[in-house]
N, C-alpha and C positions, 0 to 999 in steps of 0.2 A: 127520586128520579133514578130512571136504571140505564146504564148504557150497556147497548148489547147489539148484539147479530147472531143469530141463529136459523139452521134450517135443516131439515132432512135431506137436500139434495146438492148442498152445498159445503166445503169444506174452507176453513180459515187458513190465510197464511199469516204467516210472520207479518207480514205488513200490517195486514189489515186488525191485528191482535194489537201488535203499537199501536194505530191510529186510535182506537177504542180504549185501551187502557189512556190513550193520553188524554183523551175528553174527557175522560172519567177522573182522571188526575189534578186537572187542571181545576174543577170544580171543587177539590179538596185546597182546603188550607190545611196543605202537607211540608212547607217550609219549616226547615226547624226543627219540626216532630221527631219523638221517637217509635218507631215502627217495628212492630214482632209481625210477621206472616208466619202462618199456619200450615203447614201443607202436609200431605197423605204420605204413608210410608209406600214399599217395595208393591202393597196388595193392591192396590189400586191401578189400573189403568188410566193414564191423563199425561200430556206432554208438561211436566211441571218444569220440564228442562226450558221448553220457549219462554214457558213464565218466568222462571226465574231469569231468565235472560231478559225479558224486554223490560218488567221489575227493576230489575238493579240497574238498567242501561236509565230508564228515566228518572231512578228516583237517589241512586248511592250520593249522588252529589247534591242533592234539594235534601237530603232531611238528615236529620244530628246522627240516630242510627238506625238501620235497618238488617234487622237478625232475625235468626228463622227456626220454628221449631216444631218440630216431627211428629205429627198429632197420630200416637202410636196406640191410644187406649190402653188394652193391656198386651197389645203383641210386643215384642223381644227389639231391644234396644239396635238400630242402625250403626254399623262401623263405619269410619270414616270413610272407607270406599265405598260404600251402599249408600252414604249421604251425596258423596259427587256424584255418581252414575245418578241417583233421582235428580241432580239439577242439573245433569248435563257438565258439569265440568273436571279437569282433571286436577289431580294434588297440587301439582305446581300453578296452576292457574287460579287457585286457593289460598296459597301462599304468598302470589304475588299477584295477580288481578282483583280478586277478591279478598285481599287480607281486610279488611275492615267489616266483612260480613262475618256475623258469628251465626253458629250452628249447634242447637240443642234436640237430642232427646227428650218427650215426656216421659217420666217414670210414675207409672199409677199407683207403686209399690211403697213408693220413698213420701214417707209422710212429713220429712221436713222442705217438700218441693210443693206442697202443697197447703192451700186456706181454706179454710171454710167461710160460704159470702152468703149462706142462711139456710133456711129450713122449708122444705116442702111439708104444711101437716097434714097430720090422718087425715082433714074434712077435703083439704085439697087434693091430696092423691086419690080418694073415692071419686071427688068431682072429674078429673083430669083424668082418670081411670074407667069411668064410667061404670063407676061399682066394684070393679074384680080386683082392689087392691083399696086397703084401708092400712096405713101404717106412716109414720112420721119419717123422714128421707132428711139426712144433712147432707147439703148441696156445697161439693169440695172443687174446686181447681187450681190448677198449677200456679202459684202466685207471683207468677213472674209475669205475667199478663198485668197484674198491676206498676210494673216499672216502668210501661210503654204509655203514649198518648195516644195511638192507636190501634187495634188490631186487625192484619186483613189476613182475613180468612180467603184458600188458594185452594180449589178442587174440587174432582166429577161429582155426578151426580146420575146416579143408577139405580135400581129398584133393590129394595134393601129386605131382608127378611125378620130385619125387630123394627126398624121406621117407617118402613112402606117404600121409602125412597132416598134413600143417603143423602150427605150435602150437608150446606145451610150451615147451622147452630151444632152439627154433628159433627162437627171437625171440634166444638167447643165441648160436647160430652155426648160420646164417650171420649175424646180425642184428647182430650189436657186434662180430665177429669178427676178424681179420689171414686175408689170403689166401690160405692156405699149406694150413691145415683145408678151408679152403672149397673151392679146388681137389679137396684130396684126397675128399670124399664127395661131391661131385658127380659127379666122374668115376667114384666107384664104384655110385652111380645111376645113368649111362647106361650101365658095363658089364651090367647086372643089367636094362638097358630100361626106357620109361616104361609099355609096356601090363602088364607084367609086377609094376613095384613101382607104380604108383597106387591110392591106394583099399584098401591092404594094412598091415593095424594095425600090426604089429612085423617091422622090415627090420632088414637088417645097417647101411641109414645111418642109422636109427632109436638105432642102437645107440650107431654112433660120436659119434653128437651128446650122447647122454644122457650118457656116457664123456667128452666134454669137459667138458661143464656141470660134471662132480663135480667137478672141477679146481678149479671159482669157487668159492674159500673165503669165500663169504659167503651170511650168510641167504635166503634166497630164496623168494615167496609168487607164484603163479599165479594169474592171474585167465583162463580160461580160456570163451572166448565160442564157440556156434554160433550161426549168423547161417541168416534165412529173411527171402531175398529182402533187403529192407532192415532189416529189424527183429532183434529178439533170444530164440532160441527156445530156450536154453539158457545158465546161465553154473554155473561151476565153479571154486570158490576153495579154495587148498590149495595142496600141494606139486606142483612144476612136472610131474611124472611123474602119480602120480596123476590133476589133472586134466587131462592131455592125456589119458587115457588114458578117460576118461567123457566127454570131448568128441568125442573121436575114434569110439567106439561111434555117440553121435548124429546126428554128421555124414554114415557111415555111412546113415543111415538117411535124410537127408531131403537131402543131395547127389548120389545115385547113381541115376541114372535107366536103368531097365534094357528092352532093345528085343530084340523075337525074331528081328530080322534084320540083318545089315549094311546100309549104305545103297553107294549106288555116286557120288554127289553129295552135300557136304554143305557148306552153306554156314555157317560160322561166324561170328557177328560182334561185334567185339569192342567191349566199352564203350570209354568215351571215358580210363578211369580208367587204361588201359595205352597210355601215349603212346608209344611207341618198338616196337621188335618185340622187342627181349627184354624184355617183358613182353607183350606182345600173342602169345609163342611160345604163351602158356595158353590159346590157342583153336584151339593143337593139341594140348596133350597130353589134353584132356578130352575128346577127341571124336575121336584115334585108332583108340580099340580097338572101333567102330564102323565104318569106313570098312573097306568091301569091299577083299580085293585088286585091285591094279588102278586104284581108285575115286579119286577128288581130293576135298581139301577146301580149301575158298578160305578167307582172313582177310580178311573184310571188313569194313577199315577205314581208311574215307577221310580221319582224321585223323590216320593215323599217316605222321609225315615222312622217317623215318630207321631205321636199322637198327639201331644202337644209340650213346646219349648215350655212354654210360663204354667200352664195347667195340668200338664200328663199326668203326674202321679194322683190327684184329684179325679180326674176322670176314667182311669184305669179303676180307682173306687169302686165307684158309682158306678159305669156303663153308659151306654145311650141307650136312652127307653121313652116310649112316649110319655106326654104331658101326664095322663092320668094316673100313672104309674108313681108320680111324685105328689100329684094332687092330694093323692088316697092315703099318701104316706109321708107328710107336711114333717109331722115329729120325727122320725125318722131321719131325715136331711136336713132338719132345721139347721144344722151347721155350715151343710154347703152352700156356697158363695151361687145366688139366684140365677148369675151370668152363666155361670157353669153347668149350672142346671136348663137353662135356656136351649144352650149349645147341645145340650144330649139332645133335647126333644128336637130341635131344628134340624139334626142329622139322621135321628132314627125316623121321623116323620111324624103322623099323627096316625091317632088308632087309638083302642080303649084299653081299659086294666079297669076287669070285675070278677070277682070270686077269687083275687090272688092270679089272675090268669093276662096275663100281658099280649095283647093280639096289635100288629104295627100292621098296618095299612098295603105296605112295600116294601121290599126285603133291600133293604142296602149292605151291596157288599163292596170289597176293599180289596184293589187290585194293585197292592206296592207294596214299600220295603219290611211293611207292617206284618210281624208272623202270624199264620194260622192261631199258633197259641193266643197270641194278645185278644188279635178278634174275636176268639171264644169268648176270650174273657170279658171283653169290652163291646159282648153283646151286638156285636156287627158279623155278616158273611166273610170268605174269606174266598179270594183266588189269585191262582198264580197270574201275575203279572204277564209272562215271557209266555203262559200259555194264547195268551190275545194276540191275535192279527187284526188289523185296523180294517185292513181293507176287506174280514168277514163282515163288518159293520156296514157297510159304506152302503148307502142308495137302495135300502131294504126298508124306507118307511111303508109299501105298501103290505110289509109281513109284519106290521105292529114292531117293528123294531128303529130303534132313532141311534145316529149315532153325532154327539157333538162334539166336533174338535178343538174348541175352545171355551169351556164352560165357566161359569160362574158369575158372567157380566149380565148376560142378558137371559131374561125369564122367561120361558116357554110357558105358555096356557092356554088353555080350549079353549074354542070360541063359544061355547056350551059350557062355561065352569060351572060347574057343581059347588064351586068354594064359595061363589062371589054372590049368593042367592041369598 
């Protein structure tokens, strides 16, 4: 059974978030219990701050303990003050309101933080894969999910460019995961393309994630948020499938913004909340299958310094280059890490490599602290930052030009997709 309210034209408050978490609650045999929740780092948009507030307000005194931990996949460990600002509270309030909540980072790096709980084999990744991937997968997570009697998974749910639509069992992997999974359905995401699975309810890495999750032989409860703008336009409590799957409908509907034409210019700009460019990549995959052939779309954002905290020197390597580019040259790369190979293709876009000759679809280029040089090198465009005026963008979609002020949430596409045929 799922408790929920949701709507396009409707926003939740605080009240009405307690009264549904507490139905929801009440139907759990939660006395006693020991409770991990799940929740999204800095990259996410979702009031995890109310959550955890109306959370701890119903449950800190009904169950033995309830601790919380930062399902970060492989982005860069939260400091204490990036952990209170996501839940709304301050140090002192920490120390002494909340001293009985504990607060962990996942590490996907540190392998004494993590188990292995089985095997995806060759026959089942072809099945689950739908052909484009034959190879044996050990399925790892953080094992400290086995200390708890519960697990409740806490977070949005947006159109995704390796799941079709984030959420669910994806807080469970990539999100507390070991490397190994993670490689493996990412890379079968960028075989499969971003304009192709974004925005598409049930995929084959939809599948492989739900297929690990059965694995975590533990209880498991969803709390399942759509987010509008900053606020909260939907929530969905129940089982992790389930409510991904009435979150994912809604999202659908107030994330996807759909245009009669390509544009041939599109300036995308990324909030402040994607510090690095693997995560700042999300103001291209939403706004690819938009972008004319031919046409560029700039990332602009003048506070991003680096290419990436956990991965830079890996993909400074390598570059960003379409899918086929790595296809053609499997031996070649065979060492690098599938995710990372993902990540090129999802940012450079799609396009061919034949006769040694590499053709990308759409010229993405790089409007921040990122030098000329680097982008050469890392195979991306390059502009000056301070050379951009916002307001030369502004209110010119009828000269093929778009410009978005907040990019990366929600996914712009034809209404004529050419992807989706």
């Amino acid at each position: 059974m799922i408790y929920s309210k949701g709507s396009v034209s409707e926003i939740l408050n605080e009240k009405q978030i307690t009264e549904i978490c507490t139905d929801a609650f009440a139907s759990q045999n939660l006395t006693g219990k020991k409770i991990l929740a799940i929740i999204p780092d800095n990259s996410r948009t979702a009031p995890v701050d109310i959550m955890f507030r109306v959370i701890t307000d119903l449950l800190a005194e009904r169950v033995k303990r309830l601790d919380f931990l930062v399902a970060l996949g492989t982005h860069p460990p939260l400091s204490d003050d990036a952990i209170n600002k996501r839940v709304g509270i301050t140090s002192r309030q920490r120390k002494e309101k909340y001293t009985g909540v504990r607060f962990f980072n996942h590490n996907w790096q540190d392998k004494n933080q993590l188990t292995k709980i089985g095997v995806i084999s060759e026959e089942e990744t072809e099945k689950l894969s739908g052909g484009l991937m034959r190879q044996k997968v050990d399925v790892t997570i953080n094992k400290m999910v086995f200390e708890y009697d519960l697990l409740m998974i806490i977070g949005p749910t947006f159109p995704h460019e390796v799941v079709g639509f984030s959420g669910g069992n994806k807080y469970l992997f990539p999100g507390i995961s070991g490397q190994e999974i993670i490689d493996m359905f990412h890379w079968l995401g960028a075989l499969i393309t971003n304009p192709v699975i974004i925005g598409t309810k049930y995929t084959p890495v939809r599948a492989v994630v739900d297929r690990a999750a059965a694995m975590v032989a533990v209880e498991k409860i969803c709390l399942s948020l759509v987010v509008k703008d900053d606020d909260l336009a939907g929530l969905f409590i129940g089982s992790p499938e389930e409510t991904w799957a009435a979150a994912a409908d809604l999202s659908a509907q107030l994330h996807v913004i759909y245009k009669n034409k390509p544009f041939r210019r599109v300036l995308s700009c990324s909030p402040p909340m994607y510090d690095d460019l693997w995560t700042g990549g999300k103001c291209v995959y939403k706004l690819e299958p938009v972008v004319a052939d031919g046409g560029e779309l700039i990332i602009y954002a003048p506070h991003i310094k680096e290419v990436s905290v956990a991965h830079g020197k890996i993909i400074e390597k390598i570059g960003y280059h379409v899918r086929d580019y790595f296809v053609r040259q499997m031996v070649r790369f065979r060492d690098i890490p599938g995710g990372i190979m993902a990540h090129s293709t999802h940012v450079k876009g799609i396009g061919t490599y034949e006769n040694g000759v590499e053709s990308a679809r759409i010229n993405v280029i790089l409007a921040t602290q990122i030098s000329r040089t680097v982008c050469k090198k890392i195979n991306l465009g390059y502009m000056d930052p301070h050379s951009i005026s916002i307001s030369d963008w502004q209110n010119r979609e009828d000269e093929e030009i778009l410009h978005v002020p907040k990019a990366g949430e929600i996914l712009y596409r034809l209404e004529n997709d050419p992807f989706r045929k």
